[in-house]
C-alpha positions, 0 to 999 in steps of 0.5 A: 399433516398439513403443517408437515407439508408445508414445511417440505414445501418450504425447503424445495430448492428454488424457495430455499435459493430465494430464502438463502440469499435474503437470510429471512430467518435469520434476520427475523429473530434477531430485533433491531435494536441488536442489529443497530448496535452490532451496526454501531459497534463495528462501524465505531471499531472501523473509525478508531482502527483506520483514523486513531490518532485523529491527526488529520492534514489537508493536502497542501504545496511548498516551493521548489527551492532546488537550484540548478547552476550553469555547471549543472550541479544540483544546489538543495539549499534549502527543500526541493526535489528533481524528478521524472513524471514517466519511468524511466525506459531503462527500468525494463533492463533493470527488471529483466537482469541487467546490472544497476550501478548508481553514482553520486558526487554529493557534497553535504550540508547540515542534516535536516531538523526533521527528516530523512535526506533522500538523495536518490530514489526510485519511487511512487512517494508513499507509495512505496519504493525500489531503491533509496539511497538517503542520510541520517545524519552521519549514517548512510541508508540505502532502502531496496525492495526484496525478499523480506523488506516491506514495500519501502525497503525497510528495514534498511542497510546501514554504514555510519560515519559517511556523511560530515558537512562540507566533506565531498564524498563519492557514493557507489551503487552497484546491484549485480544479481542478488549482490548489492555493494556500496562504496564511499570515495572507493571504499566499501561500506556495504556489502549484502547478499539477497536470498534471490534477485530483488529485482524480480519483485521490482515494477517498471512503473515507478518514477526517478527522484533527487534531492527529495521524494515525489510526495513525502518529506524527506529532504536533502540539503547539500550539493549534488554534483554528479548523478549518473544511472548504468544499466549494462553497457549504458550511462544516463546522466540524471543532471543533463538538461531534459532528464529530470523536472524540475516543478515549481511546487511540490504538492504534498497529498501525504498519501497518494492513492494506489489507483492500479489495482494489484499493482503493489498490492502486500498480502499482509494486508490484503488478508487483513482486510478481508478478514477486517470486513467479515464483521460487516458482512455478516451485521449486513447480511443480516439486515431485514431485506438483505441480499448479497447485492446489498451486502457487497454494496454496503461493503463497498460504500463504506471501504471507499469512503474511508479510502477517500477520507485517509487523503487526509490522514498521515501514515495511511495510504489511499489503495484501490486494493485495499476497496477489493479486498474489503469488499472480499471480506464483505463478501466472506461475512455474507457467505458465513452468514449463508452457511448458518442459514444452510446448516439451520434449514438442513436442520429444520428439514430434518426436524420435520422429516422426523415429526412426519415420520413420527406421526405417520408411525 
């Protein structure tokens, strides 16, 4: 009979909160050389998931090579880029329903080697962008933020046979709703609908870019003669003096953190984060010791640390999203864990309910 009270007494509520939040049982039965490798096996999962293919690339910076002449005309010879470091005030407008027409008078060289030619943009680098009017060769891309697009407006609109080097062209760009119409020296290449208007998912934070992207290699060579922004009623010449920067070097981080968080946060992602880090959450969870504060913490170190080494790494983006969510998923592990440990203790109480009942009879 004492054995049966101890037990009860060992499920009265504030004994079983304490037990609840340190999984005592739990991490009683299993021994430490399972916790290590479960330890050893998903951090290694982590590591090939987030790093493979081991490429690596410190940050580094190129020299501006963009010309500006005294017609003003912009010469991207060889690599450079012409940008804004604030948001350009009339973006509100865009966001809010006025309507957005781009013009460019672009006079094109030979197409880079390597990469896309980004003409024009409004963009955070690899952050992400709203619109981007770029060349592939002889193919015009324009990328624009919508319904069904990813953050960089993939998969793009095409028209080919635009561009052919030492041709001056005239590119229109006109957003209206969910219209968007281009057209080259007054004929029209693109014409798509959008189920809704895409600038509603559009943020007023992002920045203005020719010739190039802020952090990401994508130049263009040829003349830019004429860059002109209309919102509504309004014209913004974009090569006046003063509209756009133009830096020495262009620092090239290949990835530049997302710092904000839920800024430009995609749910795809954000779900699989969460669900990346449960594992971990519950290999923490069931350390010797282990508290929900040591579990989010340990959630939290590991996320930062492999936000803080993908600086380096090409094709992967720095987020603070991303460190909340994987700490959210820690989290998910701990509680899963939490819910084993209810549904083993409601087990052992009635298990002792029926032995005392058993032997009371």
């Amino acid at each position: 009979m004492r054995m049966v009270r101890a037990q009860l007494d060992a499920h009265r509520p504030r004994r079983l909160l304490r037990r609840f939040l340190r999984h005592e049982e739990i991490s009683a039965v299993l021994t430490p050389p399972v916790r290590i490798a479960a330890l050893v096996v998903v951090l290694v999962s982590y590591f090939f998931a987030v790093f493979w293919p081991l490429e690596w690339r410190l940050p580094r910076q190129v020299l501006n090579q963009v010309e500006i002449g005294t017609d003003g005309q912009a010469r991207f010879d060889k690599p450079g880029v012409l940008r804004s470091y604030a948001p350009p005030p009339w973006l509100v407008d865009v966001k809010q329903g006025a309507p957005l027409r781009v013009r460019l008078d672009v006079l094109p060289g030979p197409p880079h080697p390597r990469f896309l030619g980004r003409l024009f943009a409004i963009t955070l680098g690899w952050n992400g962008r709203l619109l981007s009017i770029d060349r592939d060769d002889d193919v015009l891309l324009v990328h624009l933020r919508a319904k069904g697009t990813s953050l960089d407006g993939y998969p793009p609109l095409r028209a080919r046979g635009v561009f052919q080097e030492g041709r001056p062209l005239r590119l229109d760009l006109a957003l209206v709703g969910p219209d968007l119409t281009v057209q080259v020296d007054g004929r029209t290449v693109i014409r798509h609908r959008y189920p809704d208007d895409p600038r509603r998912r559009w943020i007023t934070s992002y920045k203005l870019a020719l010739g190039s992207d802020i952090n990401l290699r994508r130049f263009f060579l040829g003349e830019i003669t004429h860059a002109e922004v209309r919102v509504g009623e309004q014209s913004h010449d974009l090569l006046a003096p003063g509209a756009l920067s133009r830096p020495h070097r262009i620092f090239f981080l290949d990835r530049e953190p997302r710092l904000v968080p839920f800024q430009d946060i995609w749910t795809r992602d954000a779900w699989r984060n969460v669900v990346g880090f449960i594992p971990l959450g519950m290999v923490a969870a069931i350390w010797p010791g282990a508290t929900l504060f040591s579990v989010l913490a340990t959630g939290l170190a590991i996320s930062g640390s492999i936000e803080f080494i993908q600086l380096t790494v090409p094709r992967r983006v720095p987020s603070v999203d991303d460190v909340i969510t994987n700490t959210a998923g820690a989290f998910c592990g701990w509680l899963l864990i939490f819910f084993l440990r209810t549904a083993l203790d409601a087990w052992g109480r009635r298990r002792a309910l029926a032995a005392a009942a058993g032997r009371a009879g």
